[in-house]
C-alpha positions as a LaTeX table, in Angstrom:
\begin{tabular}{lrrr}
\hline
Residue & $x$ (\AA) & $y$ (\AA) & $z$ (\AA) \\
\hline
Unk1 & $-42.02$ & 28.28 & 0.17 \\
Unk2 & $-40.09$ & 30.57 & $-2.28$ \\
Unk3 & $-37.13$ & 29.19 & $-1.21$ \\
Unk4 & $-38.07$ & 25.33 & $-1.64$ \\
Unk5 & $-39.16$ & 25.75 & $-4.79$ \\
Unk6 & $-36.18$ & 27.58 & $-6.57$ \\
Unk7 & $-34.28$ & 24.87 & $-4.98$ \\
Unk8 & $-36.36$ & 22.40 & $-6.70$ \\
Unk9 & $-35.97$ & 24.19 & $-10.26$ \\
Unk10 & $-32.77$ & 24.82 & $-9.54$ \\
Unk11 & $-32.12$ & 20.60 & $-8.90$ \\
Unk12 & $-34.22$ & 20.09 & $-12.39$ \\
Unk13 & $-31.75$ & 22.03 & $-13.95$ \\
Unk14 & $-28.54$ & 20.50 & $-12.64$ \\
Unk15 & $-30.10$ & 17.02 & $-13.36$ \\
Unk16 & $-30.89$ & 18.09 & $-16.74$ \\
Unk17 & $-27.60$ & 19.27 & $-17.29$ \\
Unk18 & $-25.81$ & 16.48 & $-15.91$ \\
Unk19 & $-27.88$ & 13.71 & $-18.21$ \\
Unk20 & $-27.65$ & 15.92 & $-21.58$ \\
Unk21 & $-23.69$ & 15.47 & $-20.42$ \\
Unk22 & $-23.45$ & 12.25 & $-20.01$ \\
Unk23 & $-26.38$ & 11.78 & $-23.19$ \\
Unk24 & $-23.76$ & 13.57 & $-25.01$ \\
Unk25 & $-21.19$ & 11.41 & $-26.37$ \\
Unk26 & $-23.98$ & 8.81 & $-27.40$ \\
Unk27 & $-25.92$ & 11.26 & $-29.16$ \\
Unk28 & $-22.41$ & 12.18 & $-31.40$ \\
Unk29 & $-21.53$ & 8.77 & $-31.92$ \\
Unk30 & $-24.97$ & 7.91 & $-33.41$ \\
Unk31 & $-25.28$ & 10.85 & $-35.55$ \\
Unk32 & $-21.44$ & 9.78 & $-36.86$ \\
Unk33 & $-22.72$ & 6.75 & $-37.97$ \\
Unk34 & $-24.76$ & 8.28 & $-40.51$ \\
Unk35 & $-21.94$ & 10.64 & $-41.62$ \\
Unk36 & $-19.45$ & 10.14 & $-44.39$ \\
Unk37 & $-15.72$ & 9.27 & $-43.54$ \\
Unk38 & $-14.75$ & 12.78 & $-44.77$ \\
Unk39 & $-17.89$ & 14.35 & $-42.80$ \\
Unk40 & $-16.63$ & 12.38 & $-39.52$ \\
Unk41 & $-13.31$ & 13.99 & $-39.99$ \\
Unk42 & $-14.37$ & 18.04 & $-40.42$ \\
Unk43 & $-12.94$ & 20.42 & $-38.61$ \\
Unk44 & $-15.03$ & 22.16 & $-37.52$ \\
Unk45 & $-17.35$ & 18.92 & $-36.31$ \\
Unk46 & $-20.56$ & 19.45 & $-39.02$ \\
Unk47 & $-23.69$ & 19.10 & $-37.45$ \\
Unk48 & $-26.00$ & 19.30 & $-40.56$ \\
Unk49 & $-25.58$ & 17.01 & $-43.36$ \\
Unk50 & $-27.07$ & 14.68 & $-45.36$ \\
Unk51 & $-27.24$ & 10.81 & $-43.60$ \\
Unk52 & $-26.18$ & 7.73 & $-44.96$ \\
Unk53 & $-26.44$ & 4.00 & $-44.04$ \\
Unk54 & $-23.44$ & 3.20 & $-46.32$ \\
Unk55 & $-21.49$ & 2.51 & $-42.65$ \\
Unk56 & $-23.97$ & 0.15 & $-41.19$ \\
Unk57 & $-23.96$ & $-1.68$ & $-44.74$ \\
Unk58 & $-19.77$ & $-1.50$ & $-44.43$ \\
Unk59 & $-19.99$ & $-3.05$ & $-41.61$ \\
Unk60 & $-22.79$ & $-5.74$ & $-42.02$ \\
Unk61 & $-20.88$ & $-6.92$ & $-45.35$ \\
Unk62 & $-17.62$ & $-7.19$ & $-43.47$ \\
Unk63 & $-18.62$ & $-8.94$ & $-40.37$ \\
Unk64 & $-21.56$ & $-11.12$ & $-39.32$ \\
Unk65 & $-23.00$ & $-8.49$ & $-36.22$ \\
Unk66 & $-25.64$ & $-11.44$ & $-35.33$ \\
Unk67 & $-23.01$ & $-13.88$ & $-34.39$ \\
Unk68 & $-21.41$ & $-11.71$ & $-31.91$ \\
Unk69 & $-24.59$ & $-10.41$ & $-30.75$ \\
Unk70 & $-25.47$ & $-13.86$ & $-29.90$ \\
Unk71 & $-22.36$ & $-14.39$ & $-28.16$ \\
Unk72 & $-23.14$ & $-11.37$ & $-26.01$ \\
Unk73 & $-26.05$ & $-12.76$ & $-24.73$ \\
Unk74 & $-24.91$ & $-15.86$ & $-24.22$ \\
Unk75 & $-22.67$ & $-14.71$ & $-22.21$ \\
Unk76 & $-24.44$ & $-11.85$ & $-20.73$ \\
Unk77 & $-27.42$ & $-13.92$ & $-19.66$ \\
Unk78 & $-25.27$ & $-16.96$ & $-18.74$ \\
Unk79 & $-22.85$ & $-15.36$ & $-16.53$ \\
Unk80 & $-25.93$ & $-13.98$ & $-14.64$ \\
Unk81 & $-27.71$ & $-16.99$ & $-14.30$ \\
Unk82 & $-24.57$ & $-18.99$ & $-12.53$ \\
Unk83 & $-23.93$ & $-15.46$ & $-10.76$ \\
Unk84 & $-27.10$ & $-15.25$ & $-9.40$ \\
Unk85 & $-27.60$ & $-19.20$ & $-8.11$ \\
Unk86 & $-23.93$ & $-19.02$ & $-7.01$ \\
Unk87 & $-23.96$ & $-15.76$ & $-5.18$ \\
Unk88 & $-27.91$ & $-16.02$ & $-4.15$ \\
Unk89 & $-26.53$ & $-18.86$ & $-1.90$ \\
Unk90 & $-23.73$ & $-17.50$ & $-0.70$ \\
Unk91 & $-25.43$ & $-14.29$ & 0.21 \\
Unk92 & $-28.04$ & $-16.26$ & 1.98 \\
Unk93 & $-25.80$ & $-18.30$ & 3.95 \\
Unk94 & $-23.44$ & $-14.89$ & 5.08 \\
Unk95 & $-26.48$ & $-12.73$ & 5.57 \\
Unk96 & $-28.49$ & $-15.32$ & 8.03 \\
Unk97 & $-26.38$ & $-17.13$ & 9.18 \\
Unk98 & $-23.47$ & $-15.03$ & 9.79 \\
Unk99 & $-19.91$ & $-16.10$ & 11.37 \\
Unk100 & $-16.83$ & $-14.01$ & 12.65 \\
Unk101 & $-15.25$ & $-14.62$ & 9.29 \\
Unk102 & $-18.46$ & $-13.23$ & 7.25 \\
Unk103 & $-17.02$ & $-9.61$ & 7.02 \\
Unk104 & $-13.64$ & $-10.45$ & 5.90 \\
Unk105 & $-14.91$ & $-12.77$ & 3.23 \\
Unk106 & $-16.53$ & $-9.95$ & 1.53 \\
Unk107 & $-13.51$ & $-7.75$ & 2.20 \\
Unk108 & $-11.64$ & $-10.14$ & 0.29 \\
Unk109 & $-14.04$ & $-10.83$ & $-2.69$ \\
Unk110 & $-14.62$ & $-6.95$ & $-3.28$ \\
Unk111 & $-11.13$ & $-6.71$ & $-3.22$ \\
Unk112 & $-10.29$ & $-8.68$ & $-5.62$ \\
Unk113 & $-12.06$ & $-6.60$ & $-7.90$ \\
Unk114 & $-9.01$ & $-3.69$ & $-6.65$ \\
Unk115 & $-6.61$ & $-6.26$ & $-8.84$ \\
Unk116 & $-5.78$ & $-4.84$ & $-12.47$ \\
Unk117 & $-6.64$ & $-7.56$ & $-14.96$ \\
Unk118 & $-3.20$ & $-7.31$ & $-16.98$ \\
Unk119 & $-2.12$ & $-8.77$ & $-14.07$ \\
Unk120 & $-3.80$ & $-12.33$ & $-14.25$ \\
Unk121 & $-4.27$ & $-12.31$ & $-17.84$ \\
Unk122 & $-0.56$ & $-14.70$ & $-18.81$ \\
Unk123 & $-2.24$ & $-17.57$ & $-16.05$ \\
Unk124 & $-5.88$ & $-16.81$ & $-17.41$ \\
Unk125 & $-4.78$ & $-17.27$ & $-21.10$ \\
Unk126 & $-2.41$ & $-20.45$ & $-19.96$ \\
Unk127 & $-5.44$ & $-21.91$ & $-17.55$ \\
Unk128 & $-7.94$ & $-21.62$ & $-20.58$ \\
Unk129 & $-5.70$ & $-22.80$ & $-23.43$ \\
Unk130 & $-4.82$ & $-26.28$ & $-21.00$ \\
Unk131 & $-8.68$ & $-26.57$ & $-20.33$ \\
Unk132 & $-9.27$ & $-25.68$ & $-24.38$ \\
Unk133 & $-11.67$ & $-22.88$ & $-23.08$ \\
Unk134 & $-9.82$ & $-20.15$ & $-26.03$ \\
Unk135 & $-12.08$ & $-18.66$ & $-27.78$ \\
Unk136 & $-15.16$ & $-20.98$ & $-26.49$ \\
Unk137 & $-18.74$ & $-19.56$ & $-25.05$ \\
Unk138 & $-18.63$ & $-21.84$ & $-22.02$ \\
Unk139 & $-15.01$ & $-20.39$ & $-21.23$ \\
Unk140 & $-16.22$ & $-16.93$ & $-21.49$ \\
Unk141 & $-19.33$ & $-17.61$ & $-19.27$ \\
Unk142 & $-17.43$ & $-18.69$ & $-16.55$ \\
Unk143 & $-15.02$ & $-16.37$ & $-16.69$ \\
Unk144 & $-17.92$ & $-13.32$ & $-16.50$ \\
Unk145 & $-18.85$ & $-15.45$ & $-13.70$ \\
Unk146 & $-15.92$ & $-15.32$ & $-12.15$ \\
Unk147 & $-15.93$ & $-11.62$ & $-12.63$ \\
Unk148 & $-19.15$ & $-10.31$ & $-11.32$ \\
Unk149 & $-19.57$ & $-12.81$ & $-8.52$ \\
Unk150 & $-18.13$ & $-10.60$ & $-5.87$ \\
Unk151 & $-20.78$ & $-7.70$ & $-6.87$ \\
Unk152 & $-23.63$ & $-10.17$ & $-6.83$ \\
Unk153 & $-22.78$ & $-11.31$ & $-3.88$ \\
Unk154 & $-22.22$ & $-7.78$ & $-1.76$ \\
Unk155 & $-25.62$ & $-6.88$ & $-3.93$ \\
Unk156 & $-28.03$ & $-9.23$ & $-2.89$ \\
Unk157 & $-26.27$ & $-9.65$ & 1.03 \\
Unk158 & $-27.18$ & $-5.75$ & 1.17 \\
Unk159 & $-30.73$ & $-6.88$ & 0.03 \\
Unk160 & $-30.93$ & $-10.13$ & 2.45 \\
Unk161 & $-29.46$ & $-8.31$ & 5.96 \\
Unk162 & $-32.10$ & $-6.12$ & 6.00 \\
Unk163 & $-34.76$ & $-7.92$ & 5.63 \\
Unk164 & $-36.84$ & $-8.87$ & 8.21 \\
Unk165 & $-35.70$ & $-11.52$ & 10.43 \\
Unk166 & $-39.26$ & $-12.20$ & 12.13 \\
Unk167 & $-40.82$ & $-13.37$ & 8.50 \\
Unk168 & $-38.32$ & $-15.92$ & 7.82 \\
Unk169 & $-38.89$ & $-17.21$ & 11.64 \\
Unk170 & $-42.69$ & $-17.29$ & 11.38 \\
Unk171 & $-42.22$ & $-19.49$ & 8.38 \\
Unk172 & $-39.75$ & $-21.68$ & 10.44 \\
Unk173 & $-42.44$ & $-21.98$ & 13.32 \\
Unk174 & $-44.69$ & $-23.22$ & 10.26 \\
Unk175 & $-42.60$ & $-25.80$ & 9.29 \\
Unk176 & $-40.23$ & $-24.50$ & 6.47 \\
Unk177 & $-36.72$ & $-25.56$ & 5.90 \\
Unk178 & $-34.38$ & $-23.06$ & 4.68 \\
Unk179 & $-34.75$ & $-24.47$ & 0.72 \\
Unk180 & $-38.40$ & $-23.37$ & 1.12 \\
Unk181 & $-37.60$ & $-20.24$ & 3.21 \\
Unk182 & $-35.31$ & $-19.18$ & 0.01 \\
Unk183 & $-37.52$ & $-20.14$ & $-2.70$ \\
Unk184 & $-40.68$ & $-19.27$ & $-1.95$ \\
Unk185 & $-40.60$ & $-16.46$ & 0.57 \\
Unk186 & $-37.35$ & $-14.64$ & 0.50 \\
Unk187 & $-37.15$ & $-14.67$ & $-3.18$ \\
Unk188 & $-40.59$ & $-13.64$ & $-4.06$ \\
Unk189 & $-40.38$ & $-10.72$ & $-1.48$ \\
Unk190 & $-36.54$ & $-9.29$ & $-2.35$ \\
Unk191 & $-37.32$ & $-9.65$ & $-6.38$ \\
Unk192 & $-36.72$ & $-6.18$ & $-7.05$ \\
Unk193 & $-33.60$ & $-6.08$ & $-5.58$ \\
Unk194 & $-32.93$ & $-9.30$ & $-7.12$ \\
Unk195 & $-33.95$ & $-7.89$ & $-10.64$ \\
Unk196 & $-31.50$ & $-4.88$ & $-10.44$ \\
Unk197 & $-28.66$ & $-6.94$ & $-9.55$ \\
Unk198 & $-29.89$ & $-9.07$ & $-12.43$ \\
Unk199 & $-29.78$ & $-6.30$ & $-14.77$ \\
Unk200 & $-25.79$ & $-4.59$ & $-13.58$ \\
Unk201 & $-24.66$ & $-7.90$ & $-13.74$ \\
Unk202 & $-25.56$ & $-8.63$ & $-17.65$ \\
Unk203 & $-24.38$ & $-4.93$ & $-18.00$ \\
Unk204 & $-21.47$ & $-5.28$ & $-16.97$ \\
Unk205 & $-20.74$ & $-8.70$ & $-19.05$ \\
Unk206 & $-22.29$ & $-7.45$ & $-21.97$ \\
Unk207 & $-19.65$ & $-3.97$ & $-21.48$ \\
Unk208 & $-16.33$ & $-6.53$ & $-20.72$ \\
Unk209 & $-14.24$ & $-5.51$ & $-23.56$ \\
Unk210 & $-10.49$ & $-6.72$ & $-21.68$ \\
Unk211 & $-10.97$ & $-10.25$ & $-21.27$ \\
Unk212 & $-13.11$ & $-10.72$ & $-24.94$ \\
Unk213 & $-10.93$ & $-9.36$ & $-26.92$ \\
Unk214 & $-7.49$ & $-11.60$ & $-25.14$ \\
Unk215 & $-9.33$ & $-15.01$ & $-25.07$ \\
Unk216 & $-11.76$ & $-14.63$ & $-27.54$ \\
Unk217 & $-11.69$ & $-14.74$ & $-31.68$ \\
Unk218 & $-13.68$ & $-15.53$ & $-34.16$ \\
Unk219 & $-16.05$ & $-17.98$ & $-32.49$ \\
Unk220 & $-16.69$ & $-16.61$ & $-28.96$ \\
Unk221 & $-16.24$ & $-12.98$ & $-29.71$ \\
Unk222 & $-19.19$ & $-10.73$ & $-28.69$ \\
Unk223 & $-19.78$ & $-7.26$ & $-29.65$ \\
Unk224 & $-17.15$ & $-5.95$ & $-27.56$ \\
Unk225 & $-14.81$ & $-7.67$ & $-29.60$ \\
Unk226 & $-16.79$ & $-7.02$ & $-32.66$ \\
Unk227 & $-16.66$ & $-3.01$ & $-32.02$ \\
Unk228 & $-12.11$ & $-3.89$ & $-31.77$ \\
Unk229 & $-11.76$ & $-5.54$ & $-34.95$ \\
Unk230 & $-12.60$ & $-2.09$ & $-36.85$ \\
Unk231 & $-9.48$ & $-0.94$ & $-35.74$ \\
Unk232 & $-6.81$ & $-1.43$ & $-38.49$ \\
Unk233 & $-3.40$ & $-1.12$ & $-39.71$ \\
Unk234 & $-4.40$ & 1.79 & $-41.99$ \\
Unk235 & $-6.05$ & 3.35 & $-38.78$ \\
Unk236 & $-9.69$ & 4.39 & $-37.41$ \\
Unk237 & $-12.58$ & 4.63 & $-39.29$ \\
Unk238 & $-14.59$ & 6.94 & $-37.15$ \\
Unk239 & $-17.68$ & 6.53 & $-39.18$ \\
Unk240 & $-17.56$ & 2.75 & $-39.61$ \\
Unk241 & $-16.05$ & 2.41 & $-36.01$ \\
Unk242 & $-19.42$ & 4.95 & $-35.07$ \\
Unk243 & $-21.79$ & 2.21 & $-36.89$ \\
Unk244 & $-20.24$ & $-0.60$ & $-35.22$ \\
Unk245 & $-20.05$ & 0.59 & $-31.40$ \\
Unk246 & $-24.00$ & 1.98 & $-31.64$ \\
Unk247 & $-24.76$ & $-1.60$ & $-32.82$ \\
Unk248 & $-23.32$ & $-2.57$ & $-30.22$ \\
Unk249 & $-24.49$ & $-0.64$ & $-27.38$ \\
Unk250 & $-28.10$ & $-0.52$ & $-29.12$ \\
Unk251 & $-29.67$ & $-4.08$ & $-27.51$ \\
Unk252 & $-28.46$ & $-3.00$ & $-23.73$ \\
Unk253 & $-29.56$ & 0.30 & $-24.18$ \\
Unk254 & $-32.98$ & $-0.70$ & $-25.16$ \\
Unk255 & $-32.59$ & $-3.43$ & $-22.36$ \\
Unk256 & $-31.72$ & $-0.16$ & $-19.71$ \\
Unk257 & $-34.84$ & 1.72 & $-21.55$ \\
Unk258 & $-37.25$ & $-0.53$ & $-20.97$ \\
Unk259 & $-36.49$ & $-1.95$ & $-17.35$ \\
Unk260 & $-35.15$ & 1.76 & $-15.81$ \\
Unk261 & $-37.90$ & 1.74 & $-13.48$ \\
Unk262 & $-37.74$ & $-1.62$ & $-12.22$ \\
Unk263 & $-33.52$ & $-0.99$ & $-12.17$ \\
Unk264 & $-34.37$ & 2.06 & $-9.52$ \\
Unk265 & $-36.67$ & 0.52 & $-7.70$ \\
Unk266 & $-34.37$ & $-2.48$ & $-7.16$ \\
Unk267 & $-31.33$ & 0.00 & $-5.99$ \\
Unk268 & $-33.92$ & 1.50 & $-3.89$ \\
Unk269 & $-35.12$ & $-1.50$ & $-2.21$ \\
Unk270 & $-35.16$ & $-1.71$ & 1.61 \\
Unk271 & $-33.47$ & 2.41 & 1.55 \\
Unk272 & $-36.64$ & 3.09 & 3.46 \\
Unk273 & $-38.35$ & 1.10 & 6.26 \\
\hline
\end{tabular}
């Protein structure tokens, strides 16, 4: 008894630790945003002073933040749309209806998130600028589509192969066909999982910072790009740079705040029969 419970404290400690570590470089990039340019460069690092929203005002008078905010979510949200109608179907089809090939094919789309993106960027840039997607929402959207299919996919065929085969034949005896089978019993029933994939996927478009800032400008760019046009000729303005990149990450981390426990439930879902 003794035992069990120092090895509980002792895992409340070491998760403690390990999220005030990781909580760490957030926390100092927040409280740099209210610093001075002169405070942000002290050495030593000073932890008391007196705050200041002259950065955030710096960087709302040089660049509009709500335009590439709204980019972000338009691409965020529209990448994960056409991910998950794209990859919902395909995961259907490979998880019940399954052929000697099914297993490679997902070998092959995870690996081709194994490829370095330097390495496709000269045919990406050519393929857009012939299609005049540069620097264009729609490009960007497929593209982040493009991206975070093969997760979506591997995601929700986790979610689908273990579900339980004799529900979706009950509902065949009954007379469904496998549009109704998707719609209105597999989806209602695997929505968690369905909701966390939801979730890493505009995460992960929302974080893209490669591909926005080499096909994307002035008119597409979200905040990723937003957060790399503070960095100048004359060189880094930590403060400034501090005020832009918590803007930045402020909407998703509110978005993570707020849905956490539906996110770990999803990731959870079907661990435990």
């Amino acid at each position: 008894m003794q035992r069990s419970r120092s090895q509980a404290v002792g895992v409340t400690i070491l998760g403690w630790t390990v999220g005030l570590v990781l909580f760490f470089p957030i926390a100092w990039m927040v409280l740099t945003s209210f610093k001075t340019e002169v405070e942000a460069f002290a050495t030593p690092p000073s932890i008391f002073f007196t705050p200041t929203l002259e950065n955030y005002a710096a960087v709302e008078s040089r660049i509009d933040y709500f335009k590439f905010a709204l980019n972000s979510v338009y691409i965020s949200f529209g990448s994960t749309f056409l991910c998950l109608i794209i990859g919902g179907m395909a995961a259907y089809s490979m998880a019940f209806f399954p052929t000697k090939r099914t297993e490679g094919t997902l070998l092959w789309m995870l690996s081709t998130k194994m490829m370095p993106a330097v390495g496709v960027l000269v045919p990406m840039y050519l393929g857009f600028r012939d299609l005049g997607l540069l620097d264009t929402v729609t490009g960007m959207v497929l593209l982040m589509t493009l991206v975070n299919l093969p997760i979506v996919v591997w995601m929700l065929y986790t979610y689908f192969r273990d579900y339980p085969r004799e529900i979706l034949e009950a509902a065949r005896v009954d007379g469904a066909g496998s549009w109704q089978e998707m719609l209105y019993i597999l989806l209602p029933t695997t929505l968690p999982g369905i909701v966390s994939t939801s979730l890493l996927t505009i995460i992960l478009a929302w974080n893209e910072a490669f591909w926005s800032i080499n096909l994307t400008t002035a008119n597409a760019g979200p905040l990723t790009a937003f957060i790399a046009s503070f960095s100048s000729p004359e060189g880094l303005f930590w403060a400034k740079l501090s005020a832009a990149s918590t803007l930045a990450i402020a909407p998703i981390l509110v978005l993570g705040w707020i849905s956490q426990r539906q996110l770990v439930r999803g990731l959870t879902f079907g661990a435990v029969k």
